[in-house]
N, C-alpha and C positions, 0 to 999 in steps of 0.2 A: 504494500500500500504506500502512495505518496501523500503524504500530509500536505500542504498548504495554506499559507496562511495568505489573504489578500486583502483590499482593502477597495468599499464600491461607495462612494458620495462623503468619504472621511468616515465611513464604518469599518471597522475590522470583522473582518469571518475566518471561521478555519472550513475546509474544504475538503476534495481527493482531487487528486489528478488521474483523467482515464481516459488514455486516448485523445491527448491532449485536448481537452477541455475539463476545467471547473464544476465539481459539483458542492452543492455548501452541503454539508454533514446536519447542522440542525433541520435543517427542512425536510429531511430522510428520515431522523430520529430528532425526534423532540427529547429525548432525554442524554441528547450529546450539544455538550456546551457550545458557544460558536463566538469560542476564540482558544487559541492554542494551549496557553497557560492554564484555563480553567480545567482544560480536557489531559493538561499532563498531568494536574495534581490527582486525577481519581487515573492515572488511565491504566492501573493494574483491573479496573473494573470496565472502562469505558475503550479498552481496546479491543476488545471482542467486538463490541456491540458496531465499532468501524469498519473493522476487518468483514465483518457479515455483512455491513453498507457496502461496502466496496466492491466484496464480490458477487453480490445483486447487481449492484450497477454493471461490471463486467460479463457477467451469463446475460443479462438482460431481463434481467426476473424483474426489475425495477428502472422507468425511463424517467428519474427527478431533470428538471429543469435547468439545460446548465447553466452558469454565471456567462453575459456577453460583454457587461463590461467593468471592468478589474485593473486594480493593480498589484499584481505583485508582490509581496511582503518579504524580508525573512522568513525563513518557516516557524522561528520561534521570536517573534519580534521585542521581547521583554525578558531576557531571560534572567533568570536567579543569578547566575556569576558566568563568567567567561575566562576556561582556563587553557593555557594552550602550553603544548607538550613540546618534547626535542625527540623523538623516537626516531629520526633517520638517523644512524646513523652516516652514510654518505653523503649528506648534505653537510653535518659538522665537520667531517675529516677534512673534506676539499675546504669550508670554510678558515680550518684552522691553518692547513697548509699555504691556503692563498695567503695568508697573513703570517708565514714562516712559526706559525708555533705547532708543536707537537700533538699527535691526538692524546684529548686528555684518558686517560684508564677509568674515572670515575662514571664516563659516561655509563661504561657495561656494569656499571655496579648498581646504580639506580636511576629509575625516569624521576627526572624533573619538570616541574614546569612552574610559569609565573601569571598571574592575574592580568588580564584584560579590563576594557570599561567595558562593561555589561549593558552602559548607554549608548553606547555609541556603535549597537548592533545594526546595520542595515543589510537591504537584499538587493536583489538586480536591481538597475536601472543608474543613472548619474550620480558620481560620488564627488562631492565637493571639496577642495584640497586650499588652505591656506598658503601662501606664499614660501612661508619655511617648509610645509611638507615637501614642497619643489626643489628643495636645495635636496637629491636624491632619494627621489619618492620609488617605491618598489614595493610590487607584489608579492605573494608568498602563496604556493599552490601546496593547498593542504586537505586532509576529511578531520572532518567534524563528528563527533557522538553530543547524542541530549540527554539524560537522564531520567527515568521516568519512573521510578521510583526514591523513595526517602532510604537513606541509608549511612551505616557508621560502623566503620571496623571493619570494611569489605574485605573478604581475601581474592585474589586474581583466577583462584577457581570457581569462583561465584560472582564473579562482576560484570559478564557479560551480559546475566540475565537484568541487572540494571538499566540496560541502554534501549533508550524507545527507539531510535533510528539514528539515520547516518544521512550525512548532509558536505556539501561543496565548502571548505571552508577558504578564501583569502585574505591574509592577516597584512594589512597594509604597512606599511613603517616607512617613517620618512629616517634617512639614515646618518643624514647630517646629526640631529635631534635625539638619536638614538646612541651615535659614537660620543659625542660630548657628553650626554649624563653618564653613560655606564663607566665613563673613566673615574665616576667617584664610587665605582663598583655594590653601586645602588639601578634598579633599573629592569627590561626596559620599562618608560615611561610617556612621556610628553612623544617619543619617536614611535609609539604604538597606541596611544589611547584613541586616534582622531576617526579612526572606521576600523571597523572588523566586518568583514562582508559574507553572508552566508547564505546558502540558498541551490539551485532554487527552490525545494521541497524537502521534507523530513522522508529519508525512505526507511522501513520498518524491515528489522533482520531478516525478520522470511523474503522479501523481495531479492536477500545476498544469497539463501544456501546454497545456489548453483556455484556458486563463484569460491567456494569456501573453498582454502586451503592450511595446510600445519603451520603454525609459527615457528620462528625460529629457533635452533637449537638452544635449549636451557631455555625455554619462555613459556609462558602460559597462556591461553586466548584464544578468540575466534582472529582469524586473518583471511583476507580475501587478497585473491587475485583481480586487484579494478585497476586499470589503467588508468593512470593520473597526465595529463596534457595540457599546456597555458597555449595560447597563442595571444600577440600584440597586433592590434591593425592587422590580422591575419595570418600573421607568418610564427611559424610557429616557433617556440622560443625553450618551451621546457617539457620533459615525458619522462613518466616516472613508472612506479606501482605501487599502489598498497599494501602489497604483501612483504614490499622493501622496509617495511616499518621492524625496526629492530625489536622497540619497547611496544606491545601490544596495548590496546583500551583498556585491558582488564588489568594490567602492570599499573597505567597509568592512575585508574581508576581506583586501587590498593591504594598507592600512595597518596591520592587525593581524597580518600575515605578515612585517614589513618586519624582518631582521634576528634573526626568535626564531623559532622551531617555533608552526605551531599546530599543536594532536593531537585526534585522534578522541572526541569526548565534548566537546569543547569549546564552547560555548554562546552564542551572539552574538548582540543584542537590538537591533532597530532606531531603540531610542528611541522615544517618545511621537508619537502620531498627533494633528493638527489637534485640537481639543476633547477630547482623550484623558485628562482628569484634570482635578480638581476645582480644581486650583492654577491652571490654565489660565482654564476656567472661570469660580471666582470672581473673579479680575481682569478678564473683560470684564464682567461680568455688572455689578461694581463700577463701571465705567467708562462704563456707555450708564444707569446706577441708582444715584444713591445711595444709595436705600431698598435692594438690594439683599442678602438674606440669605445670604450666605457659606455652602457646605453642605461638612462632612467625614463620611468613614465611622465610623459609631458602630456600637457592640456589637448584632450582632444582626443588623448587616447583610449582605444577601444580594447578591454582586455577580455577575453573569453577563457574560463576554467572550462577542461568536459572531463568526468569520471565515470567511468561503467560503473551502471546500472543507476547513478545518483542524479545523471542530467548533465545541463549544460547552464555555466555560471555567467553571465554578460554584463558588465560594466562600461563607463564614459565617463573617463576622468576630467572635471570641470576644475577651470579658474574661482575662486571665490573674489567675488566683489572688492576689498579689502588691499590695502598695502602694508599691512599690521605687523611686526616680526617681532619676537622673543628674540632671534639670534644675533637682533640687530641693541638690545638690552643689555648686552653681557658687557660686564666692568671693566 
């Protein structure tokens, strides 16, 4: 099933997607909320009663009315927190390497990860970028897990059954803003709060078991073979896979459980795929070239994520009004 969340006259609805078109879930069942948060908090109860909407709509047992005119949401437009992981490990080692340092040993000992703005979630369509985000603005092609139930103490042999679905995630980071604070080895910060992009739909585990493959040696977890791919203005730029993910959701998940509540809506980013960002990137590229043209996202730019079985992610990087800069403040 694809979740959806969109949005018709400044209404929010949650939805399915079937056969590319919108069906809104309350109008099928009155006793299913119609908006995403409401439906995560019950939906060890309220994910059946979907899943049976869905595949009515699919047999044809059931023809609801689809939505004609929509926009697009995140799938989880409000979520509880946003946390985003480092599990490739191939995108850290080339990271480290472009930057002459060694790979660290700690990474294979445990997943990490740091807090996002949880406000500052958006989905398809135009993402507006301040002036300093431009002093080397960059994408970051990644999958997303939601949480869908309440939990504490998790072990990574039971944390998969946690996760309501799986979703496109793009962790933006302006890198100017990002290399300046973490030199006070606080961070990141101001270089990742300004968007976290995700979308275009919540897809639910069953829509993966065809794709299911083993995790890696000594790791715990469901893993899929999805094919991760960016393209800019068309051309394609990064291609990954998800089953390249060192540290699994459910590693991650253990560790983000360990001693706090995680709650339903809650939003967990696997971190950057192999070539998954332009920071990446321009340090090999730098490295095997010196002549070597450095490239960041400029105004105007069209970015596309696609993952099997998750959809296709589409962005249009806009100017903000503004000549405002923090970097232009500094003592």
């Amino acid at each position: 099933m694809k979740l959806v969340s969109y949005k018709t006259e400044d209404r929010e609805h949650l939805g399915v997607f079937v056969n590319g078109h919108i069906y809104n879930l309350n109008s099928c069942d009155k006793q299913l909320p119609d908006d995403m948060n409401a439906f995560l908090k019950d939906s060890e109860v309220l994910m059946e009663r979907a899943l049976d909407i869905d595949a009515k709509i699919k047999s044809g047992e059931i023809e609801p009315k689809e939505e004609a005119f929509y926009e697009i949401m995140a799938p989880v437009p409000h979520p509880s927190s946003c946390r985003d992981g480092y599990a490739f490990r191939q995108h850290v080692a080339s990271a480290r390497r472009n930057r002459n340092a060694a790979m660290i040993p700690e990474f294979d000992q445990y997943p990490i990860f740091y807090f996002g703005n949880h406000n500052a979630i958006q989905g398809p369509g135009e993402i507006e970028c301040m002036p300093d985000h431009f002093q080397q603005l960059d994408f970051e092609l990644e999958v997303a897990v939601v949480i869908g139930k309440k939990g504490r103490n998790i072990t990574a042999a039971e944390a998969d059954a946690y996760i309501a679905g799986y979703m496109i995630m793009n962790d933006m980071s302006a890198r100017t803003l990002q290399m300046e604070e973490m030199l006070l080895n606080l961070g990141p910060a101001k270089g990742k709060d300004f968007s976290t992009i995700t979308g275009p739909w919540l897809v639910t585990p069953d829509e993966l078991e065809t794709y299911k493959t083993e995790p890696k040696a000594g790791h715990t977890g469901n893993s899929y073979q999805l094919k991760m791919t960016c393209t800019v203005n068309g051309i394609a730029v990064s291609s990954g896979n998800m089953a390249d993910m060192d540290w699994t959701f459910a590693e991650i998940i253990e560790r983000c459980a360990y001693g706090t509540d995680i709650l339903p809506g809650d939003v967990i980013g696997s971190g950057t795929v192999g070539t998954g960002c332009f920071l990446e990137l321009n340090g090999t590229g730098r490295l095997n070239n010196p002549e070597y043209q450095p490239q960041w996202l400029q105004p105007g730019d069209v970015v596309e994520m696609e993952i099997t079985g998750l959809g296709r992610l589409s962005n249009t990087i806009r100017e903000a009004g503004s000549d405002f800069s923090i970097l232009a403040l500094k003592k």
